[in-house]
C-alpha positions in Angstrom: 156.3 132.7 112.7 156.5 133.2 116.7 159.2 131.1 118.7 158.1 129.5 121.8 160.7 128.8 124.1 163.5 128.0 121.4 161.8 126.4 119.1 159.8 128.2 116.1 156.3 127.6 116.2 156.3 125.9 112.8 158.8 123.4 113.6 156.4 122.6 116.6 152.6 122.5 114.3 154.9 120.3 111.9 155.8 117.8 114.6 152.2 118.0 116.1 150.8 117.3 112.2 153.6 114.4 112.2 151.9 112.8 115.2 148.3 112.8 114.1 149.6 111.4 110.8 151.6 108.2 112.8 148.1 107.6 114.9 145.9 107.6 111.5 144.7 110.4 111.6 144.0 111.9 108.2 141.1 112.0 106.3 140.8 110.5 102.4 138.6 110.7 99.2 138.0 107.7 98.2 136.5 107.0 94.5 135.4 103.7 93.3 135.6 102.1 89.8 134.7 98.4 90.6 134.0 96.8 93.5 136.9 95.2 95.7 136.5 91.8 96.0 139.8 91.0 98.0 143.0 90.1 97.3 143.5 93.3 95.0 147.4 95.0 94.7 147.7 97.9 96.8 149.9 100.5 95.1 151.3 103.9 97.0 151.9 107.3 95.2 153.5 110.2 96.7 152.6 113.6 94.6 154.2 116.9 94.7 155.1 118.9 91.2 154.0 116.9 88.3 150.0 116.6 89.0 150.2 116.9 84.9 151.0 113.2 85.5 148.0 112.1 86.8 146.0 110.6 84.0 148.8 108.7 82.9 149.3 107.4 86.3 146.0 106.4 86.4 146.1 105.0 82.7 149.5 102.8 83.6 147.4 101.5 86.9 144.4 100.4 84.8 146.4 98.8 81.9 147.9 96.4 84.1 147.3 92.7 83.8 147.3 91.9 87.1 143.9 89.7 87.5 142.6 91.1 91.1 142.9 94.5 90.3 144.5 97.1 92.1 143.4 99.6 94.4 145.7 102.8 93.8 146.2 105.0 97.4 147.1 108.9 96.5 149.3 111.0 99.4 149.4 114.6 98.0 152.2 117.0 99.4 150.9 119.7 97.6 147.4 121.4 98.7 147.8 124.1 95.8 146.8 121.5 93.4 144.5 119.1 94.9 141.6 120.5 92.7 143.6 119.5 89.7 144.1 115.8 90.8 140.2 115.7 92.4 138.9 116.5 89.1 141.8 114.2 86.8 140.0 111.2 89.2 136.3 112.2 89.1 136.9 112.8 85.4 139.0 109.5 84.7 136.9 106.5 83.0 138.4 103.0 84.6 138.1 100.2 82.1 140.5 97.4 83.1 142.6 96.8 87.0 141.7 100.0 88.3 139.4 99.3 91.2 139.5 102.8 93.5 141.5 105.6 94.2 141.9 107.2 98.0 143.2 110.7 98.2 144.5 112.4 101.1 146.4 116.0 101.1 148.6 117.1 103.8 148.8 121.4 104.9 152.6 120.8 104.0 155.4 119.3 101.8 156.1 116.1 104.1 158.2 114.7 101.6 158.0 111.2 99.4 158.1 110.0 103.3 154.6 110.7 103.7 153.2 107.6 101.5 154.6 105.1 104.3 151.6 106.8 106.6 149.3 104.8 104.4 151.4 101.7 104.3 151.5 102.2 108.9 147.5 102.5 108.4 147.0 99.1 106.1 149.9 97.1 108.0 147.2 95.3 110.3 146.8 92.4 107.9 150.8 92.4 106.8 149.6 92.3 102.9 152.0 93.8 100.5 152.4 97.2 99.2 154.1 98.3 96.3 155.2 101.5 95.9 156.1 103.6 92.5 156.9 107.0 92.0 154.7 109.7 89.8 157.6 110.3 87.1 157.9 106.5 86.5 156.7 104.6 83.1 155.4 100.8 84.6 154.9 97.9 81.7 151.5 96.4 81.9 153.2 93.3 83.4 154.5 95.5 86.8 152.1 94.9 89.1 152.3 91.0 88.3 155.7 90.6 88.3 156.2 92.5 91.8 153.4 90.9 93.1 155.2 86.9 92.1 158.6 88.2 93.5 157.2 89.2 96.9 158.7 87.5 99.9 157.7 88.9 103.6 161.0 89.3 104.9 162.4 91.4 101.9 161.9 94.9 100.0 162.6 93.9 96.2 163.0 97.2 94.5 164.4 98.0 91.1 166.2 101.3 91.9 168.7 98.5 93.6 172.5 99.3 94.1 175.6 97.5 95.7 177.3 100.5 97.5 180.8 100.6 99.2 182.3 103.3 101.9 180.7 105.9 100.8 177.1 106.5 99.1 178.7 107.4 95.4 180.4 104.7 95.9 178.2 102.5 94.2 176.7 99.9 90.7 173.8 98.8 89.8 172.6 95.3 91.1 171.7 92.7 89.5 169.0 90.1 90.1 170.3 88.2 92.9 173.6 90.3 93.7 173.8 91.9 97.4 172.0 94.9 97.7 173.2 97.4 100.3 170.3 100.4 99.2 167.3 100.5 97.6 164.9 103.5 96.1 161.0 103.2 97.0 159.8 104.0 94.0 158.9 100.6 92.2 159.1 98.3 95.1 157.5 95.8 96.9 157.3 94.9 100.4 155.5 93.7 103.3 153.2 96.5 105.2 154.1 95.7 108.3 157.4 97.4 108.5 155.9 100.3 108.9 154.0 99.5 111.5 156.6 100.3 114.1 156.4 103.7 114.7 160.4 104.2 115.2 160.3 103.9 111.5 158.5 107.2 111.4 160.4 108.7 114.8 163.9 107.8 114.9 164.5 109.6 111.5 166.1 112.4 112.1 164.8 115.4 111.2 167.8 116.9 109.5 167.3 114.3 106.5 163.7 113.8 106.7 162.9 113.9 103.1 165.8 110.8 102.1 163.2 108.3 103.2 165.3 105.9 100.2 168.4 106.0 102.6 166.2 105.6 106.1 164.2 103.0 104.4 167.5 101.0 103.5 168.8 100.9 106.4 165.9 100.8 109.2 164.8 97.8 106.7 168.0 95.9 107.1 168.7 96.5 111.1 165.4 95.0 111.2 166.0 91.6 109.3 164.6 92.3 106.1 166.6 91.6 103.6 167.2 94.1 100.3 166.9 92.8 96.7 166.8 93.3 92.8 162.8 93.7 91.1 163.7 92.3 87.7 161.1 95.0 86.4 161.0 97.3 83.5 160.8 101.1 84.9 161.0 104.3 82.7 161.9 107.8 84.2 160.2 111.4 83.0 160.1 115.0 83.6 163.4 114.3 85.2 163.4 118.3 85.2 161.3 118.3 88.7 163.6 115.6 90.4 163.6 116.8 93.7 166.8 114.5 93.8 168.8 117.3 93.1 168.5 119.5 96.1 169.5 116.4 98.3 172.8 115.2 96.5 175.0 116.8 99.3 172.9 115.2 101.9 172.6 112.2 101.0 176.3 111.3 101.8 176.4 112.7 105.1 173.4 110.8 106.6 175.0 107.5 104.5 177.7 108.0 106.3 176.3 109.3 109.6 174.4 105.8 109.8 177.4 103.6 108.7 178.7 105.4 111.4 
């Protein structure tokens, strides 16, 4: 692409796309199982490589015992497969929690990040939101059990750790042990955090896509407070982590904002 003055032009649509995305700007498909009667679970995905995922996702949402029901809310990073998760949804047969889907695609890879534009655009009541990523097995009984360990003023997550100096420095938490960071995906937390729009600006660009480091500590600078979800989560396709092309940046922005 062209440069315009000293920055390339793609660095400047990206930040223009950013901005549209912050005001709420983006348009969804929304599909409809049952009709919402209130008080339903709202849960965010983030997809990007394993749309072969999607009719288990959607299986695992409906399975849940969670009486209310849940309305699932779909942020697709990658356009090249939108048809495939389009037709999983108009295709997919709700028979228990599963009360709608809404589906928005972005031009870009935004990064798991990009899920927390739908939490800004439901923060006006303060509801929760709970938040799981597409490679993670839930038990029936997830939705529930986030759902009785919410709290406003804190992000209960079970990707939970105790860290020291440095960001390897680290162990698993326990219910009720300090938490220093958390990982989004199977968590629960109020909406409203992310209705300050510093949450979305004051990132910096450089480590954009660790949103589970910003997240930790924009959350606690705040006053929220970071804790244990005593919740049963299993991993998959661990092959597409996108975890691995981060490791080395992850302790330079740990330490950068210790710092």
């Amino acid at each position: 692409m062209g440069v315009i003055g000293r920055q390339p032009l793609e660095t400047l649509v990206k930040r223009v796309i950013k901005r549209r995305l912050l005001a709420g700007r983006f348009r969804s498909e929304s599909t409809e199982f049952a009709p919402v009667a209130g008080g339903e679970a709202r849960v965010l995905i983030c997809l990007w490589n394993r749309s072969s995922r999607i009719t288990d996702i959607l299986e695992l949402l409906d399975s849940q015992d969670f009486a209310p029901g849940i309305r699932l809310y779909l942020w697709n990073n990658n356009k090249s497969e939108h048809e495939v998760y389009r037709r999983a949804i108009a295709e997919f047969t709700a028979k228990g929690a599963l009360k709608t889907v809404d589906l928005v695609k972005t031009p870009y890879n935004l990064g798991s990040i990009a899920r927390f534009y739908w939490a800004r655009k439901l923060s006006a009541d303060g509801e929760p939101i709970i938040v799981i990523d597409d490679d993670q097995d839930i038990a029936p009984t997830f939705v529930s059990k986030a759902i009785a360990a919410y709290r406003p003023d804190t992000i209960s997550a079970w990707w939970a750790w105790t860290v020291g100096d440095s960001y390897w420095e680290r162990q698993k938490a326990k219910p009720g042990e300090h938490v220093d960071h958390i990982g989004p995906g199977g968590m629960i937390c109020s909406s409203r955090i992310f209705a300050d729009k510093t949450f979305f600006t004051t990132i910096p660009e450089k480590y954009w896509m660790l949103d589970d480091i910003w997240l930790s500590y924009f959350a606690t600078r705040h006053g929220y407070t970071l804790a244990k979800l005593d919740v049963d989560i299993d991993f998959v396709m661990d092959e597409t982590n996108q975890f691995y092309s981060q490791a080395s940046l992850k302790p330079d922005f740990y330490a950068s904002l210790r710092a």
